[in-house]
Structure formats: structure tokens, C-alpha cells
N, C-alpha and C positions, 0 to 999 in steps of 0.2 A: 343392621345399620339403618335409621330412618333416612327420610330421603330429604329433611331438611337441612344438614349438609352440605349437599348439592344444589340448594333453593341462592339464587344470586340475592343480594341484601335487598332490600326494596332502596329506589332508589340510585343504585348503582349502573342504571343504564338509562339513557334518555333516547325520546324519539328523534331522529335526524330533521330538522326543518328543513321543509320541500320549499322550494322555492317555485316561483312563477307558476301556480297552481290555481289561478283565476282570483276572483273580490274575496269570497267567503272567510279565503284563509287569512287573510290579513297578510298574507305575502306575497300578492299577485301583483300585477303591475309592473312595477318598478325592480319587483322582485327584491325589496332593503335598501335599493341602491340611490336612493335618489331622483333627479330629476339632472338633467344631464349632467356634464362636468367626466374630468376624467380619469375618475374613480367609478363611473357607472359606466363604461364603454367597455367591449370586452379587450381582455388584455391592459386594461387602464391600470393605471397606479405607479407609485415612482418604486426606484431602483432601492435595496437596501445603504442606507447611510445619505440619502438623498435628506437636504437641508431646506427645501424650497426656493433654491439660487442661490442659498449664501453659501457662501466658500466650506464645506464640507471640512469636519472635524481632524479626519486623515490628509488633506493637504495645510491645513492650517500648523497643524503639528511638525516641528523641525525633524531632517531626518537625520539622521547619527550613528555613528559605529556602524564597523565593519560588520558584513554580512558572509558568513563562509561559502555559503548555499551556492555560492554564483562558481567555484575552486572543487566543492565536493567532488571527491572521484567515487562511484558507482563500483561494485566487482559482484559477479558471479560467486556466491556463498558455497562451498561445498564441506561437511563433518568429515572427520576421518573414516566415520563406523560405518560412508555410504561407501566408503572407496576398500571395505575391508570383503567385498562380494565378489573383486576380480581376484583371479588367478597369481601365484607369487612369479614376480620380475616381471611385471607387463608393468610399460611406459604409460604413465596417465596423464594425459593435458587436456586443453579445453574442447580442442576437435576429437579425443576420445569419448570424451565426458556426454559429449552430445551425442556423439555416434550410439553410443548407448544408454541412451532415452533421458539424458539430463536435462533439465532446460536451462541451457544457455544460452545468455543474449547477446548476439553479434556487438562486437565496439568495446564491452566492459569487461575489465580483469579478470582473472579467475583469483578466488581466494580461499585456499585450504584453513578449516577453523577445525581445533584441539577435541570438539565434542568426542565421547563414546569412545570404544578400543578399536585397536587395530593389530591383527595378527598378521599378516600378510607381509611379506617384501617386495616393497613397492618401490618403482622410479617417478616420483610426482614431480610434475614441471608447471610451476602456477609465478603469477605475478606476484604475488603474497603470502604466506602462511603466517598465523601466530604461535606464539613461544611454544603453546602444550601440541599443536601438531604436527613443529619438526622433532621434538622431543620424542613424540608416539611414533612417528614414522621411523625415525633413527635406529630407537629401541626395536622396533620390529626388525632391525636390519636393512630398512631401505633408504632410499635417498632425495631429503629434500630441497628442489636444484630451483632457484629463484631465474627468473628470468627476466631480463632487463628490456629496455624500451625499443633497443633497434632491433632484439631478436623476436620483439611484438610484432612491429610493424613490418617483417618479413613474408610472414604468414597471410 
């Protein structure tokens, strides 16, 4: 194989411009930047969407419709095929799940989701499941126990 190939196209790369490198280079001085003002200071220059004082395009714009973002509820994600490496009839909730190197984050649901199989007969005790992983846990013969808000905030 010759080694033109591997030759980069000509072209394809430029030299970096040095700046503040004395007269010669034609970028010493001011180093591009001008002569004062504050675009030449360091740190200078405005904020992205900055209009030069006029009322900025995003406050000028009406705002509208409902936003859900602010209602979103959060849950800790867990597949059935993670939960299929315990033992049959061991109870699995959220301070299990942790205790054995899950990451879960203090405050948000646990929510069992349908992915992968499960062999196992399990007791899962989560704030949520969907359709296909009480389905899968059922058929294994275990049991999927939903748990409601005052027996959250017991815990």
C-alpha cells in the first residue's frame, strides 16, 4: 500500500494565528482587537441574544401555553432482566435496589420497565411499573405490588 493514503489533502489544515506576537507578524499589538472598547478588554463582549439595549427578541415574543416541565415527576429506571440476578422470593424495592450497587437517587420513584426476561419469582415493590413488566414478573410467578404515596413517604 503506498503511503499516499495517509498523505492529509493539501490544504486541509491551516496554521493557528498567534496572536500578540510583536510588529512583524501583523498581529502584534492590539493583537485584532482594536483599539479600546469592549470587545478588546479581556472577558469583553455581550452575552449570546444580546440586542445592544433593545428589548431582546425572547422578551419581545409573547409567552403561551402550558409548560409540563415545571409537574414532570422524575423515577429511578430499572429493566426487569436487571432484577432477574437475585435469588427467587426476595423482596426488591428501592432501598434493596441500592443496597446492591443500583444507583438510586434519594426523593424519585422507583419505576420497574418491561425490557429483557425474567425467570425468577420476585416480590417488586416500586412506585410504577409498565404493562410488559407486571406481565413478565406475574408469568414468572412473582408479584407486582404498586406502592402508593403515604407508604412513600414512610420510609
Amino acid at each position: 500500500m503506498s503511503s499516499k493514503l495517509l498523505e492529509k489533502p493539501i490544504g486541509s489544515t491551516k496554521k493557528r494565528k498567534r496572536l500578540g506576537r510583536g510588529i512583524g507578524t501583523g498581529h502584534g499589538k492590539t493583537s485584532g482587537k482594536g483599539h479600546k472598547g469592549q470587545n478588546s478588554r479581556k472577558g469583553g463582549g455581550v452575552r449570546p441574544g444580546f440586542e445592544g439595549g433593545q428589548t431582546p427578541l425572547y422578551r419581545r415574543l409573547p409567552k403561551r401555553g402550558f409548560k409540563n416541565a415545571d409537574f414532570k415527576v422524575n423515577y429511578n429506571e430499572v429493566n426487569v432482566y436487571l432484577l432477574d440476578m437475585f435469588e427467587n422470593n426476595t423482596k426488591i424495592d428501592a432501598a434493596f435496589l441500592k443496597e446492591n450497587g443500583f444507583v438510586i437517587t434519594r426523593g424519585l420513584g422507583l419505576k420497574i420497565l418491561g425490557k429483557g426476561q425474567l425467570k425468577k419469582k420476585l416480590e417488586v415493590y416500586a412506585d410504577k411499573f409498565s404493562k410488559g413488566a407486571i406481565e413478565k414478573i406475574e408469568k414468572a410467578g412473582g408479584k407486582a405490588i404498586i406502592l402508593n404515596k403515604n407508604e412513600k413517604n414512610k420510609e
